[in-house]
N, C-alpha and C positions, 0 to 999 in steps of 0.2 A: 504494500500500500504506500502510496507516494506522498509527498509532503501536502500536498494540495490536498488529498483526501481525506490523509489525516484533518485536517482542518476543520471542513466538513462535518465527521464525526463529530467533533470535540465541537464545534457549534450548535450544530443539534441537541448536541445533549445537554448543554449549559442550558440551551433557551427553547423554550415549550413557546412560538408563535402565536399570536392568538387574530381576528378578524375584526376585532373589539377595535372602535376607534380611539381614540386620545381626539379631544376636542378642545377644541380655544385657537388663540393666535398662530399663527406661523413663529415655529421655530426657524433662526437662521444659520447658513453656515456659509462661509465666505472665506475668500482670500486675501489677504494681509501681507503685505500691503497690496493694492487694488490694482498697483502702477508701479513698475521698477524700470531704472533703464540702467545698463550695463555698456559700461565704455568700453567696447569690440570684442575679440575673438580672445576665449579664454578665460575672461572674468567668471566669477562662482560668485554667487551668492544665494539668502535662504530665503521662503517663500514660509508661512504660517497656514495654515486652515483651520480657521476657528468657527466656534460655535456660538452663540450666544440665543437663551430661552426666553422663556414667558411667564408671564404670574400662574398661567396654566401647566405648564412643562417646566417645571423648575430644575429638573434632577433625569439623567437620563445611564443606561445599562450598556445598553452597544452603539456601534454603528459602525456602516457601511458607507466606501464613497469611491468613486471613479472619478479622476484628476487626469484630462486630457492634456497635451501641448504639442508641440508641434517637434519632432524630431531632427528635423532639419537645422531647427537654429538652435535647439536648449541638448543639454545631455543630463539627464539625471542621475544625477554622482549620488547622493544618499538619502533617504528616508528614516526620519523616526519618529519614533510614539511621542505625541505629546504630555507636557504636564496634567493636561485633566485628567486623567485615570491613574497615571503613573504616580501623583503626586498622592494619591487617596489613603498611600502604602498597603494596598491589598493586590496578591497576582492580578494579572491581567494576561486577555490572550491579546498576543497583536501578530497580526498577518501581512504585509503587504508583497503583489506582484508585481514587476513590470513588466509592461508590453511593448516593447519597443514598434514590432508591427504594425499594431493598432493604436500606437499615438497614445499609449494612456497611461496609470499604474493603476490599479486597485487596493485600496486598505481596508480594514477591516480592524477593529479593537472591542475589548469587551472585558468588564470585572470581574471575575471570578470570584463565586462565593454567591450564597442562598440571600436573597435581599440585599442584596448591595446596590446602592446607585452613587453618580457624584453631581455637583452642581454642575447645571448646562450653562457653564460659562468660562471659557479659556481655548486652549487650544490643543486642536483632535490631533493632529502631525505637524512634521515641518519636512518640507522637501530642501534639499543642497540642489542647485542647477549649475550647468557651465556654458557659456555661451559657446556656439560653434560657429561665429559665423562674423564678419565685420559688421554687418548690418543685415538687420532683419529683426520682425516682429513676431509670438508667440503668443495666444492667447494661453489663458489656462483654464480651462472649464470642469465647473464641478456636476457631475451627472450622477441617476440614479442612487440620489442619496438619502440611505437610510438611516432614522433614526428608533431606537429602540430604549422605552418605557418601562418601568415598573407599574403595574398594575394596584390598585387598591390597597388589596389585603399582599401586595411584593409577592405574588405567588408564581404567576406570569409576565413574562416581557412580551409587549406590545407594541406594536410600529404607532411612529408619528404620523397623522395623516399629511399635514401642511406643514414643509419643507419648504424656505424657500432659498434660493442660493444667489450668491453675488458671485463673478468671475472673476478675474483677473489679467493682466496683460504685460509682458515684459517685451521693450525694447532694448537691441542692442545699439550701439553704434549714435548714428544721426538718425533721428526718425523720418520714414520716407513718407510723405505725406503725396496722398494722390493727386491729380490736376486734371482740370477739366477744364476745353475749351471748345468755341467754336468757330467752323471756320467756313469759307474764308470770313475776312475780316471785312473786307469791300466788298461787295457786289452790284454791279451797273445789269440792267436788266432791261426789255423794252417792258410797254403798258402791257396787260393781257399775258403774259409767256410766263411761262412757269422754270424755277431754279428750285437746286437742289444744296440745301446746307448740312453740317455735319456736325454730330458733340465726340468732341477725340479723349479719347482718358491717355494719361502718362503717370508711371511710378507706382500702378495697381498692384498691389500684395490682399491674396486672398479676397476677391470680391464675388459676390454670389447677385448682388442687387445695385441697380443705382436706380435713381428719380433725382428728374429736377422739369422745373416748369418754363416754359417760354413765355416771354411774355412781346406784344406786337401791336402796333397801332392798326385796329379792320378797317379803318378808314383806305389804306395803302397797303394792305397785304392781309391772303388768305391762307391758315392754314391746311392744304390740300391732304399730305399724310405724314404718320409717322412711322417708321419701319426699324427693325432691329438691325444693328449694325452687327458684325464679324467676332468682335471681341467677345461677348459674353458666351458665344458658339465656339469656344474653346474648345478641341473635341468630340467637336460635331453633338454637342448639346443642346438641346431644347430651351425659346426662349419664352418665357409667358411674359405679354407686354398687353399692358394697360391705359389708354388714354382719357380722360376727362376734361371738358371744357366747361366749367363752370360759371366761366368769364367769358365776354366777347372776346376780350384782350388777352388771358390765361390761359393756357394749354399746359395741361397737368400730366406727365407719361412717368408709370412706373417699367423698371424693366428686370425679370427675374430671371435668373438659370437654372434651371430644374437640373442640376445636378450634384450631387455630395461632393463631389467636386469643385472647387474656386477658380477665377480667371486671374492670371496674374499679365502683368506687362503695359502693354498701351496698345492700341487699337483703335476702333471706328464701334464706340456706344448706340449709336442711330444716324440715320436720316431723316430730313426733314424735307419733304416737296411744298414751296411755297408759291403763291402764284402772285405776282404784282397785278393790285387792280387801277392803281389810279397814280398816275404823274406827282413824281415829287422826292423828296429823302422819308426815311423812318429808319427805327432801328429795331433788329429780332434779337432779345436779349434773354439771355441764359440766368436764370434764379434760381434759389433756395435748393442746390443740388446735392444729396447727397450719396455717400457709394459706403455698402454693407452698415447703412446707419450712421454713420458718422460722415461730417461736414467736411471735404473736399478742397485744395485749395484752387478758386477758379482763375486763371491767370488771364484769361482774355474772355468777357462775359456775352460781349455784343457783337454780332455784325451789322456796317452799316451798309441798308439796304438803301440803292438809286433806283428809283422808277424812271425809264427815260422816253425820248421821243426821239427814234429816228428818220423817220420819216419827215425831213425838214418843210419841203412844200406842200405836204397833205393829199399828193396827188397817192398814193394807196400805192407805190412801190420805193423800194432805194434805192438810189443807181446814178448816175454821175450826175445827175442834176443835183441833188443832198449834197453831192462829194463839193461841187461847185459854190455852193451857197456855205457851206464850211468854211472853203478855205477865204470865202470872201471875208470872213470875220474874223481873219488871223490880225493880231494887233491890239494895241494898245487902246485900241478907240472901247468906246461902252459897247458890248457884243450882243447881237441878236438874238433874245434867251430862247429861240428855238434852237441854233444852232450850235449852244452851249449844251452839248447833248450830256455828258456829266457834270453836270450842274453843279460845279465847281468856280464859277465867275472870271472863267477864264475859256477862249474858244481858241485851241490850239490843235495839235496833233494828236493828241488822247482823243478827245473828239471825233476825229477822221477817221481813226482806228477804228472805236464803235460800231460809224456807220458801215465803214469796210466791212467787220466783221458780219452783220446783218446781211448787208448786200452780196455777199461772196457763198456764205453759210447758208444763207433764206431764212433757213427755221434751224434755230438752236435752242436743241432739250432744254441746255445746262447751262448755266454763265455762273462761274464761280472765280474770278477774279476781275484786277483793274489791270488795263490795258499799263 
């Protein structure tokens, strides 16, 4: 019989389970400190997992608990019993395994001896970690955690129903914080034609989700659609994407990865097919974005969007008559605001280019920069 099994037994038979609830507040158990950061590859240091009860749960028998983290950046150098049990002066069993596989350790502790409990309040273990990495982030997540009660008359031990737990997160290094932008950053466009803009993530560690909102003046632009970009399809995964327009002006898109799996890197978050309806400037700007929950740093938030006109005479085509009346307003003089077709206050060669590009193109899907 193996070490593991033994255990087992010897669990069993200390503690008679029962179905019987424990009622009152949530008991908590959490990680201490909440936030560490370790200065690069190599540093140790200890992590706590404490407990703290209620007026109702004052005093608690065992428990059980799973402490995930990320293998890649932390090395789990040692695990031991906390003072709450140990401190009681009575045996105690204590167990724990690790997994390096499955990203996790499992502990396990318990008093030995007919009615014994100790106050639910201190601390269950302490993990020793060592960084593996120059930079990189690690959560630490407390799962399937049990807690175990004395019963009325201490005859039986009884699980807590309402557990609730806090996690934890250790950075090594610089912390990489994500970014989010939109691009391009200009966009010259005619009336009526529809472009296509883009939200790019950079510096992504572990993302399973982002959302953020657009926000656009209806008056000069419609939002036509929103589609999932490449990134969160990290290995050909599944993306559930959500839109809501609660606002004329607000476009709200959630976007999730249906995979156990996280996306790491940079890439192409979404597209956006906009359509220009009416002559003029506006601006399509990126808000309140955030990726796996937490706030993003956004380094370019807006594109500024040009509604133009190139068709300078109105006669319903482009073509060297436009090009001609263009270059007539090359100059310093006050410029013909038709033929200031980037409505920049200036009737130059950018201009020309526009028209060029319309006349030579006809019909262009996409306009995603300035000439």
């Amino acid at each position: 019989m193996n070490y593991k099994s033994i255990f087992f037994v010897l669990i069993f038979s200390l503690i008679m389970f029962s179905t019987k609830d424990v009622l009152g507040d949530e008991i908590k158990s959490f990680v201490e400190p909440s936030s560490l950061t370790l200065d690069g590859r190599g540093v140790e240091s200890t992590i706590d997992v404490k407990i703290k009860g209620t007026e109702e749960t004052k005093s608690i028998k065992t428990f059980e608990v799973f402490l995930a983290y990320d293998p890649k950046v932390l090395q789990v150098v040692e695990v031991k019993e906390g003072a709450l049990f140990s401190r009681s002066g009575h045996p105690t069993f204590w167990y724990f395994y690790k997994e390096e596989l499955n990203e996790h350790i499992h502990v396990v502790d318990a008093i030995l001896g007919y009615g014994l409990d100790v106050k639910a309040d201190g601390i269950l273990f302490s993990v020793k970690v060592k960084s593996l990495v120059d930079n990189g982030i690690s959560s630490l997540i407390l799962s399937q955690v049990k807690i175990g009660v004395l019963n009325e008359d201490k005859s039986k031990v009884v699980y807590v129903p309402s557990v609730s737990t806090e996690n934890g997160k250790i950075t090594v290094g610089k912390a990489v914080v994500p970014s989010l932008e939109i691009t391009p950053l200009i966009i010259h466009v005619p009336k009526d034609s529809t472009f296509e803009t883009k939200i790019e993530i950079e510096n992504a560690d572990d993302v399973s989700e982002v959302q953020f909102s657009l926000a656009f003046d209806p008056e000069y632009l419609t939002i036509m659609e929103i589609t999932e970009g490449d990134f969160l399809k990290q290995g050909d995964a599944n993306v559930d994407i959500s839109v809501t327009n609660e606002q004329k002006s607000l476009i709200t898109c959630n976007l999730k990865r249906l995979s156990n799996e996280s996306a790491n890197g940079k890439g192409n978050i979404a597209q956006i097919s906009v359509k220009c309806i009416k002559l003029g400037k506006s601006v399509l700007e990126l808000k309140d974005a955030s990726v796996s929950g937490e706030k993003p740093l956004i380094e370019k938030s807006g594109s500024k969007v040009v509604c133009i006109k190139i068709d300078i005479n109105g006669d319903g085509i482009v073509d060297i008559l436009d090009f001609v009346l263009i270059g007539n307003e090359f100059g310093p003089k006050k410029p013909n605001p038709d033929a200031d077709v980037n409505k920049d206050g200036i009737v130059d060669i950018s201009d020309l280019v526009l028209a060029c590009r319309q006349a030579f193109w006809r019909k262009i899907p996409n306009y995603t920069n300035s000439p």
